[in-house]
N, C-alpha and C positions, 0 to 999 in steps of 0.2 A: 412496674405496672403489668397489668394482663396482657401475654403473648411474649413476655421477655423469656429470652436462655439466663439462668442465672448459676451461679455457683453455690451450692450447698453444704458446710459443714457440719459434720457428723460427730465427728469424731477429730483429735487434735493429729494420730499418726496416718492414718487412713486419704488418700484420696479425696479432694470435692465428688460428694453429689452434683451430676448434671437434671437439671431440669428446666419445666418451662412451667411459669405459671398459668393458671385458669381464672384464678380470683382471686382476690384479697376479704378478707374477713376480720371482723374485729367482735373480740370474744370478749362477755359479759364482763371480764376482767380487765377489759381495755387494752388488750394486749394484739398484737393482728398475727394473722395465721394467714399462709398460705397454701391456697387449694394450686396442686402443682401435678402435670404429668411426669411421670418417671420416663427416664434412659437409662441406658445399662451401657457399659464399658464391655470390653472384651473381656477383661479379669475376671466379671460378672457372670461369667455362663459358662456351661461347661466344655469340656475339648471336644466333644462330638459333634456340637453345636457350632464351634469355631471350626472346626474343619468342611461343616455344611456351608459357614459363611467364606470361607476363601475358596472354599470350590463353585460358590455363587459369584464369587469377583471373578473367578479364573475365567468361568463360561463369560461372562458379559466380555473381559480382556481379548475372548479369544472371537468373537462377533464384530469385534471392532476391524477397522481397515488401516488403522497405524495407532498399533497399542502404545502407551501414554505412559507405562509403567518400566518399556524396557531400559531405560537410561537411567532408572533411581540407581543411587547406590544400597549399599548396605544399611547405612545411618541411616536414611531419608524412607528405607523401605518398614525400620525399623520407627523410625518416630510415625510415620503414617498409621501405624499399627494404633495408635497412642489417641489419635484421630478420630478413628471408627468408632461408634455409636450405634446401639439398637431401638428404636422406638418400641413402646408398650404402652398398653388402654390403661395400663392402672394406675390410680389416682391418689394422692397422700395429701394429709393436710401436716404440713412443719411452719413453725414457727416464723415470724422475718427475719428475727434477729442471727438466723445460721446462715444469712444469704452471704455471699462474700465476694458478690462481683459478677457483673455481667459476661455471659459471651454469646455468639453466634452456633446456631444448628442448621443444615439445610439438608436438606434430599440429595443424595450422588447425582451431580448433575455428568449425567455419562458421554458429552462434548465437551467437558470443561478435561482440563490439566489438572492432575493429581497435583501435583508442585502448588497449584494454587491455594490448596490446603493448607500447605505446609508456612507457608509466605506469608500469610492471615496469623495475627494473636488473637487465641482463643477463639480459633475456628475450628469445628467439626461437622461431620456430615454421618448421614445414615444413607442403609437402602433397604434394611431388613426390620421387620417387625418379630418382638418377644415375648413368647406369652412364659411367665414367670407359673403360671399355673400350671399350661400341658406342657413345658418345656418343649416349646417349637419355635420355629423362624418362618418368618413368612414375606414376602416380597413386596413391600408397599409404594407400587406404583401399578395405573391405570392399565390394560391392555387393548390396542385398537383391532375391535371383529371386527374382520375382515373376512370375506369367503360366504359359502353358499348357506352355513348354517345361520348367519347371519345379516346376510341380504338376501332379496329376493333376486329369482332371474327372471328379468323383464323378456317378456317373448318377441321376436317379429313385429314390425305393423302389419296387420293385417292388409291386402289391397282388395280394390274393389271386385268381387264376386267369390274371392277366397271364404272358403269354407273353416270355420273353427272347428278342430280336431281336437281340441281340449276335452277332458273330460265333465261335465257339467257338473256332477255331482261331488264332483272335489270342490267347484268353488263354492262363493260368498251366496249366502241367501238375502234375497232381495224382499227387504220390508217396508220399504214403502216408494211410492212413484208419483217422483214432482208432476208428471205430465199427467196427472188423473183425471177423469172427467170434474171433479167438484171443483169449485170456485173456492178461492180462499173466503171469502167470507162463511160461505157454507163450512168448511172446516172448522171454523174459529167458532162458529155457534154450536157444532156438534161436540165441538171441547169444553164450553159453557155447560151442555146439559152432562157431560161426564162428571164435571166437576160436582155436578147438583146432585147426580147421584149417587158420587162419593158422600158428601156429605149429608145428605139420607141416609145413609148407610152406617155410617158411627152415630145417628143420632140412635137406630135402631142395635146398634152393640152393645152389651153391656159394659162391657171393658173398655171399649172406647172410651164410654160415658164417662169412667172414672179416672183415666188419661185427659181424655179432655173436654174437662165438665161444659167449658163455654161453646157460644156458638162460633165465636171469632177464631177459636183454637182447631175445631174441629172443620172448619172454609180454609182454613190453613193448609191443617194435612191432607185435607182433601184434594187439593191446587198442587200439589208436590208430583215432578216427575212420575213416580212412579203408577199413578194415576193418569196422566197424559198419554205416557208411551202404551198404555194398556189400550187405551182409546183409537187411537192410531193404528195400532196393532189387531183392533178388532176388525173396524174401518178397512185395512189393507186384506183382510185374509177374508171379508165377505163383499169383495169387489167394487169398493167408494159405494156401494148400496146405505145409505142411511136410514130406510125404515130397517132392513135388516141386522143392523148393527148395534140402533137402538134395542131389539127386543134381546138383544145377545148382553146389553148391559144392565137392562132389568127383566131377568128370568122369572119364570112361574112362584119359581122359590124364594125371591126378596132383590132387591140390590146387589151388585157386587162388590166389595172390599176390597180393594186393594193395599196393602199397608207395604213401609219401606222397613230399613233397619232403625231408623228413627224411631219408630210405632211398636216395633216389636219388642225394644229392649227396656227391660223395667228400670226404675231409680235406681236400684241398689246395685243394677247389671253397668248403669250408667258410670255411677259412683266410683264402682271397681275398673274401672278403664281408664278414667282418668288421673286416679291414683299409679293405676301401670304405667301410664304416657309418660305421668312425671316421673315415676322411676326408671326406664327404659327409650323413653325416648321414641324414635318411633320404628323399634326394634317387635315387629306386630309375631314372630315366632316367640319372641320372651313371652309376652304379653297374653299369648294363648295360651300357654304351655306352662305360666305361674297365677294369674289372674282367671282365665275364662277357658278352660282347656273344652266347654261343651259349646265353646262355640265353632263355627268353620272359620279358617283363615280370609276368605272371601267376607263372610260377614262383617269382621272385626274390620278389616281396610274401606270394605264400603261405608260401615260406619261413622270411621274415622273423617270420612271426605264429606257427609254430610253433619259432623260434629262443629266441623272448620266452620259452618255456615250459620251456626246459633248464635244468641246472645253469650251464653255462660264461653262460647270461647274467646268473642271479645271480650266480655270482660277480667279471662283470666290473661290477658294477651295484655290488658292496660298495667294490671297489676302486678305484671312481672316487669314490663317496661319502669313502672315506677322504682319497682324495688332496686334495679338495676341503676337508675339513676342515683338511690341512695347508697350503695355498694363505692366501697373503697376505687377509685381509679386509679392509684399511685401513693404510694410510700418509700417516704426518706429513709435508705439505711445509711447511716455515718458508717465512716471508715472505721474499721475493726482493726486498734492497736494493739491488742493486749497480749502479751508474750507469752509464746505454744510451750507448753510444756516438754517439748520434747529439744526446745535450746540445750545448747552446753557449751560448755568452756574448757581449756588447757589449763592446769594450774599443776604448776610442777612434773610435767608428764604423764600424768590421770587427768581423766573426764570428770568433769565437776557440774552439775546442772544449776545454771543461772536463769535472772529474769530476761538477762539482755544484752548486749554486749553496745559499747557507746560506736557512732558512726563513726567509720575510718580505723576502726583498733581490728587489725591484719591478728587472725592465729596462728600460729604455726601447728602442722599436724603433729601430734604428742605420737610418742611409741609409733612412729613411722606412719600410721594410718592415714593414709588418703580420702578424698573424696569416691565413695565407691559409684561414682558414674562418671567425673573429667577428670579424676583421678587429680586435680587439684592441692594443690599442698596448704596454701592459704586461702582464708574467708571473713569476711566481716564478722560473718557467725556461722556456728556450726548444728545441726539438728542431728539428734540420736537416729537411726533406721534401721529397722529390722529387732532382731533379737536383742536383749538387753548381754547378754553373753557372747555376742559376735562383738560388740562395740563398731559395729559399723556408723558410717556418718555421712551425711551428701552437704554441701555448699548451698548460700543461699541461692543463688541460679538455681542448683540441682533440685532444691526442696522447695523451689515454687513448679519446677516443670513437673514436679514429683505429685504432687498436688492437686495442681491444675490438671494433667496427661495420665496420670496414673501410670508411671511408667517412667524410666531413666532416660536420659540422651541417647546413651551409647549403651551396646550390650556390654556388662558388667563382670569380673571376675566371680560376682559370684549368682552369676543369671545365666538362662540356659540362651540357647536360639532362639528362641521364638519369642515370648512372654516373658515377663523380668519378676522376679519375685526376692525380698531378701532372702538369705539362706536360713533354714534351721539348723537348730541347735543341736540335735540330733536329729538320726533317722527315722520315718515314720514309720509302722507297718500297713497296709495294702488295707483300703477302704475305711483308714481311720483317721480323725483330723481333718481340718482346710485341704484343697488342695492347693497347692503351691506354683508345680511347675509352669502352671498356664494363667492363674490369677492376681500373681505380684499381691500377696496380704501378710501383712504384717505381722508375724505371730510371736505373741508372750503367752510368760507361763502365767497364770494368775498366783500361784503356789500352793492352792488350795487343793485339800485332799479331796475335800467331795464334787470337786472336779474328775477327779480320774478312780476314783473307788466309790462302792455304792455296798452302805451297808446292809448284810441276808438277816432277814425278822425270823426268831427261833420262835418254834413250838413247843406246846406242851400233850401228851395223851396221857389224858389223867382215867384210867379205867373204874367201869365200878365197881361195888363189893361183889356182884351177882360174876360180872365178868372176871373176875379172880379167882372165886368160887368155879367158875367152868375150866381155867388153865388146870385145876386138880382133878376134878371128876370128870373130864373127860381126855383124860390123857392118850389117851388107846384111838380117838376121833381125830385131836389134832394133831398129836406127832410132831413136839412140837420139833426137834431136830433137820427132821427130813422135809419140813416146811421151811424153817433156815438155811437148808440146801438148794430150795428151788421157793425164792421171796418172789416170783412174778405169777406164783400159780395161786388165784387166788384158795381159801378155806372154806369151806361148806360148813356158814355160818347157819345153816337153815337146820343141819343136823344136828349140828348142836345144841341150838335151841329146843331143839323137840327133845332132846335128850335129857337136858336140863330141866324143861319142862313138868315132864314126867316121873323126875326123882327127885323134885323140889315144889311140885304141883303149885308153881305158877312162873309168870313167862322171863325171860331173859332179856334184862333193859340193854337199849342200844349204849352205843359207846357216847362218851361226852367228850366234846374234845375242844380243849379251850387253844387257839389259836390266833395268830392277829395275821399269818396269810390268808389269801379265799382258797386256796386248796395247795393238797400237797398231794404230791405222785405214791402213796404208799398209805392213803387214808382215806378212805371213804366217810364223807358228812353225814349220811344216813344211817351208817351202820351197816349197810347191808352183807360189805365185806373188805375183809382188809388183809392186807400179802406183810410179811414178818420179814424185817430189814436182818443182815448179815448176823451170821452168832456172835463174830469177834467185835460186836458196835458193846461199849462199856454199859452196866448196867443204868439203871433211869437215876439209881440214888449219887450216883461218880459224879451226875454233871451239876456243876455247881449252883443254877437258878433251881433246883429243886430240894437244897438248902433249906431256901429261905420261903419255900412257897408253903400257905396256910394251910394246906392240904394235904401236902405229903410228908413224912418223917423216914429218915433212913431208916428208921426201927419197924416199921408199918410193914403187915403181911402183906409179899407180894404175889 
């Protein structure tokens, strides 16, 4: 159901996915999907990231007043590693059927015993957040302001005859005063005729008119804050005088308008906001900065808090309640029996991969090979790990904490200190491949070539009659030798042409060049010039696709 930690398979060698769901969905196929937030493992991120997060545990360990951590041993410092979790915003929709069992996630509670971790099945905890995007970690929990940035300093009581030394003009400006000469009635009827002038006032706008053609729409937005506090505000700043306030709200010149963000913003402004909300949430820098960038951030938030107050948001308020009501609450996964392909069996002192092996049938490790984590001799059954050429192998214990923890018991013969990973097969070189030493991932070869080679697209420069023609007559221009001595200098193609020009009296076509790269370092597409590769490169007829091309003959002048 929604809010559960569950386990996730991906893959049959690999680790569970941890996650948490958000929703259940069931896809036109009648199949159900899970909307899930991601976690990332330690293996998951890289070593600089992990060093930012242990040097984040070490600070917090070293704040504390009887660190919690000095009594683990090795083991225990080691399986806690196996523990840690990174929380992330980002959201994936998988299948049900990969779920493979519940567990527990909580925030580092930093008064709790580490040990208590450890004590719990299928317990883990965070305290960092991961963004898989900018590769950063970041600290997700609350902080209490506290200090002068964030409270005010209350001064003194003043006592009787003490003088205030404060500066006035720093404080609050004073907009209106309960003790005023008017009578609340008199108020309440000077807010009556504001209102009648507000709506005078859209009767005589055009714009209004076509916002709100009725009379009951336009008494509406007239009655709205923004209209009152204007009134008030007149009221206060021409001394509770009500003839004087009055003339200040109907000048020589018409009415005065007042409108809010409600009034200002057209349907289509409307439209695209509420399309942002649902996609962001009420994340109001998204939203200005993908949807409404002309508008001000003030706007957009004040908007929003007079949006809450319509009809159109109850009634999208009812119809997400419903939809919700119709949404998945909970789905049955059955137990998942069906045997991991990465089983094997003894038979004869070789590995042999099987469906299964019957309960209580003990193996013995063939060709001496252990459990490469309890170093175990016998198992019910035995799982392949790591390289198919290591023949390494873990116990069923070993291959469910392996699973589950992403990670071994114990540090391993062939894992380093810190992080466990099987060994490779060979050595990598420097920025190529998985990384290993800090990730524990399982690496095979696929054996495919076009995995590790990548076939180069040949060319063809097929020249024209005109420019074969200029290799002969203007021999003494290109040279061509002492140009095959220096191929990066380009040729003064421009000379030639006029040359050609001149004793052919018409012009010299560019080069054609049929090619299936977009460019090549010794060819110019345009023609305008081109630098002549080594003298020792074999002539054009030696390489063998110019054989068979319709165009060219080894016998053909070149």
């Amino acid at each position: 159901m929604a809010g559960n930690y569950v386990f996730i398979e991906n893959s049959s060698s690999n680790p569970y996915l941890i996650r948490r769901i958000e929703e259940l969905n069931k896809t036109a196929s009648g199949n159900v999907e899970a909307k899930v937030v991601c976690f990332y493992r330690r293996r998951d991120i890289s070593h600089s990231l992990i060093q930012l997060a242990d040097k984040h545990a070490q600070d917090l360990e070293e704040e504390k007043e009887s660190p919690s951590e000095a009594d683990l041993t090795d083991k225990q410092e080691h399986q806690l590693r196996h523990r840690e979790l990174f929380l992330s915003r980002q959201y994936e929709s998988l299948p049900a059927t990969h779920i493979r069992g519940k567990c527990s996630v909580a925030l580092l509670n930093e008064t709790e015993a580490v040990l208590s971790y450890l004590d719990k099945e299928d317990m883990f905890f965070y305290s960092l957040v991961y963004d898989p995007t900018q590769k950063t970690l970041l600290a997700d929990k609350g902080e209490i302001r506290v200090g002068p940035r964030f409270q005010a300093d209350v001064p003194d009581m003043l006592q009787e005859g003490d003088s205030d030394e404060r500066d006035q003009s720093k404080l609050e400006e004073k907009l209106w005063d309960p003790d005023c000469p008017l009578s609340s009635k008199q108020i309440d009827q000077f807010l009556v005729v504001a209102r009648a002038v507000g709506t005078f006032a859209r009767a005589l706008d055009c714009s209004s008119s076509v916002r709100q053609p009725s009379l009951h729409a336009s008494a509406a937005a007239a009655s709205r804050d923004i209209t009152l506090f204007h009134a008030m505000d007149t009221l206060h700043r021409h001394g509770y005088d009500l003839s004087s306030a009055l003339s200040v709200l109907v000048p020589s010149g018409g009415p005065v308008l007042c409108r809010d963000e409600m009034e200002e913003w057209s349907a289509s402004e409307a439209a695209m906001f509420e399309e942002a909300l649902e996609k962001y949430g009420k994340d109001f820098n998204d939203i200005r900065q993908d949807f409404l960038p002309w508008k001000s951030l003030t706007s957009i938030i004040e908007y929003y808090y007079m949006w809450k107050t319509t009809d159109r948001y109850v009634q999208q308020k009812r119809l997400k309640a419903a939809e919700a009501e119709s949404k998945l609450k909970q789905v049955y996964i059955p137990t998942y029996n069906k045997p991991n392909p990465n089983q094997i069996s003894v038979t004869n002192g070789k590995m042999a991969t099987v469906n299964g092996a019957g309960p209580g049938a003990y193996h013995a490790a063939g060709g001496g090979r252990a459990c490469e984590s309890c170093y175990s001799t016998q198992s019910a059954q035995w799982y392949s790990w790591g390289p198919p050429n290591m023949q390494c192998r873990l116990c069923v214990s070993c291959w469910m904490y392996w699973k589950k923890y992403g990670g071994l018991k114990m540090p391993s013969r062939a894992e380093g200190p810190e992080e466990k990973t099987p060994p490779s097969p060979e050595p990598r070189s420097r920025g190529h491949g998985p990384r290993q030493s800090s990730h524990m991932v399982p690496v095979r070869n696929s054996g495919s070539p076009k995995s590790s080679t990548k076939t180069k697209q040949a060319f063809l420069l097929q020249a024209t009659r005109l420019t074969k023609l200029a290799r002969h007559m203007c021999r003494d221009i290109i040279r061509l030798r002492r140009a095959a001595r220096r191929p990066f200098v380009p040729i003064n193609c421009g000379a030639i042409k006029a040359f050609l020009s001149i004793s052919t009296e018409q012009p010299l076509e560019p080069f054609e060049i049929h090619t299936s790269t977009p460019s090549s370092p010794n060819i110019s597409q345009n023609g305008s010039f081109c630098t002549h590769a080594s003298p020792h490169r074999r002539p054009i007829h030696a390489h063998p696709y110019t054989n068979t091309h319709h165009s060219y003959s080894p016998g053909q002048s070149r």
